[in-house]
C-alpha angles and dihedrals in degrees: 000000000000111000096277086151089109103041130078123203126222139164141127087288125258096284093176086058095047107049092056083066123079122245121247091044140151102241137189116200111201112193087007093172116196084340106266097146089039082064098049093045094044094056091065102059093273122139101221123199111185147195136206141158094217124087092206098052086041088064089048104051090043081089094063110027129072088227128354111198136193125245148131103243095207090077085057124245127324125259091227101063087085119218138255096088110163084203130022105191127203104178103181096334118112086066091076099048118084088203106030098160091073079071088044105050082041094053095051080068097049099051127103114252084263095014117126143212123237115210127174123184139198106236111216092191101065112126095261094063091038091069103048089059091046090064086042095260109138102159135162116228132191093259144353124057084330105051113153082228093061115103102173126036122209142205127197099267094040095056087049084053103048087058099045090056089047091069098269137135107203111206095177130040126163138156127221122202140100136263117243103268098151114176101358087061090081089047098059128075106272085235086058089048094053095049098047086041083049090043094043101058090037086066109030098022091156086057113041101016102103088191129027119216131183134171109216134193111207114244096232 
């Protein structure tokens, strides 16, 4: 994995992952950070086991995980975690990995008989970025698609990919972004806003969908 061991990752938690997942579950949360989806799952009624590479966020998302434990994903995921998990959750993390099916073939073990696997991508192909490299600008940046962590990109059909030769069904893949209203958006009924933003990436999920997300059974 980049060296992620200084940095700790904070933000609202990622709400159109979760909300894909069922409540009362068993959850791994691989690359859990200071614990922001943790808090989110485990108020609603989710045990929440977590891994980071990162002491400090260790120490965070302690408050909210039965257990966070350290470790360097990149080496897959560690024997003594255990198995059974209704949900195990990688919320932008397989971008950082360099060999990111070693936590995908792990995780097929560690899932529950019907348990599945949630999964949510940058996708560097979004028009935004699109347009950048159209005028020849490809620069990393601190956060967001382009973060200098980052190792892999990812579109829409090659996220669903990665996780179909890793041995996944996916049986549910979405984008969530926003089509690019400018100024008229604060013009329009919020409500208007939300239905051509929902249309947009349903159509065209590889062009306005900012971040890809999937929920996968493994095949075996």
């Amino acid at each position: 994995m980049t060296d992620c061991t200084d940095k700790i990752y904070r933000n609202a938690g990622n709400l159109a992952l979760l909300q894909l997942i069922p409540s009362h579950t068993r959850v791994l949360d691989c690359g859990c950070g200071a614990g922001d989806n943790a808090r989110l799952l485990q108020a609603r009624g989710s045990r929440v086991v977590g891994i980071t590479i990162s002491p400090d966020e260790q120490a965070s998302a302690s408050a909210y995980c039965e257990r966070a434990y350290l470790a360097d994903l990149e080496q897959g995921l560690p024997q003594e975690i255990g198995g059974g998990f209704d949900i195990i959750l990688l919320s932008h993390v397989l971008e950082h990995l360099r060999h990111p099916e070693r936590v995908l073939q792990d995780a097929r073990r560690l899932l529950a008989p019907d348990g599945m696997l949630a999964v949510a991508l940058p996708n560097v192909l979004a028009y935004s970025n699109r347009c950048k490299f159209l005028a020849g600008s490809f620069e990393y940046t601190s956060g967001g698609v382009m973060d200098e962590t980052h190792v892999r990109f990812y579109t829409f059909a090659s996220g669903k990919r990665l996780l179909v030769e890793n041995g996944y069904t996916v049986v549910t893949a979405l984008a969530e972004g926003a089509f690019p209203l400018w100024k008229v958006r604060n013009i329009l009924p919020a409500r208007s806003v939300q239905w051509i933003n929902r249309w947009a990436c349903q159509h065209w999920p590889g062009l306005f969908g900012a971040q890809s997300l999937y929920l996968a059974r493994s095949k075996t």
